[in-house]
N, C-alpha and C positions, 0 to 999 in steps of 0.2 A: 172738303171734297172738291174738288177740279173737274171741271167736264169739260173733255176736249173731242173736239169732234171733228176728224178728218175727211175732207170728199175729193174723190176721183171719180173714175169717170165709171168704170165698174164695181170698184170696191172692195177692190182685190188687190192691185197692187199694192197697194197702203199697208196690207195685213201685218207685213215682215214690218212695216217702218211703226205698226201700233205695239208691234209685242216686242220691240227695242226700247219705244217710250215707256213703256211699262215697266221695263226691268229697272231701266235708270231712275226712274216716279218712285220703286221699290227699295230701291239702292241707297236713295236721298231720304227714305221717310216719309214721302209724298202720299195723300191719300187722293188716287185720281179715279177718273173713269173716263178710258179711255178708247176711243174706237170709230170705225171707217163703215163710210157708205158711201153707196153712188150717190151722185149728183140730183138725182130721181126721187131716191129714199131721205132728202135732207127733212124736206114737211111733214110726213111720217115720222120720222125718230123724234122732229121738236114738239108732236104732240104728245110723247111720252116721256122726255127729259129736258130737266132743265138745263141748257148747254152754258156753260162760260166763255170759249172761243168756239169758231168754226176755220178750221185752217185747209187751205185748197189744194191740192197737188196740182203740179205743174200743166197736167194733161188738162187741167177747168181751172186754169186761172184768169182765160178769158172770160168767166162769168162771174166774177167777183163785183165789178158793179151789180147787178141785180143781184147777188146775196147781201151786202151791202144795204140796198135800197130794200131788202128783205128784212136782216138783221139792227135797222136801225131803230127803229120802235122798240127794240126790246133789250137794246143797249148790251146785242152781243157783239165783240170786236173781231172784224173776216180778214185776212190778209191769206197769202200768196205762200207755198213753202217753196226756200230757195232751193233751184234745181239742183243744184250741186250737192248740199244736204240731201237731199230727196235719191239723190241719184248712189249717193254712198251710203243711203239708209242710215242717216245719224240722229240717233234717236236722242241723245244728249242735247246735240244741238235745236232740235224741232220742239222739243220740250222746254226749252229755255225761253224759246219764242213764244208760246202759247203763255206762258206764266208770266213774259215780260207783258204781254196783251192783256192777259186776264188782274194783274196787278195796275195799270194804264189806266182802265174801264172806270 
């Protein structure tokens, strides 16, 4: 199982880009668990799952050092989703990132 965990700045726009990664996770046989939150809700949701990446939308990727300096204790991998992916909602490609992070770690 895969836990991938998406943050924006609401939590909302992500939505469309989580249930495209889903389909494709579904498509390939992949067992994930996949889903978004505000920027707000990241220390809430990591006291109840264990995360594998944390991937950032474009709108909070200026806070990726301090998830980083968040995430490194616990030896989960934060990187940036590229805006272009982000912007065409490619959920193929976002999910390719997350697994290439989560197989890296």
């Amino acid at each position: 199982m895969k836990t991938i965990l998406l943050v924006c700045s609401a939590g909302m726009s992500t939505s469309l880009l989580v249930s495209k990664m889903q389909k494709v996770a579904a498509e390939k046989g992949i067992e994930s668990d996949i889903s978004a939150v505000s920027a707000s809700e990241v220390d809430q949701v990591m006291t109840k799952k264990d995360i594998d990446v944390l991937l950032l939308g474009p709108q909070v990727r200026y806070m990726k050092p301090q998830f980083e300096k968040k995430m490194s204790g616990k030896n989960i991998p934060v990187d940036s989703i590229d805006m272009k992916d982000y912007g065409m909602m490619n959920g193929e490609k976002v999910l390719a990132q997350a697994l290439k992070l989560i197989d890296g770690k």
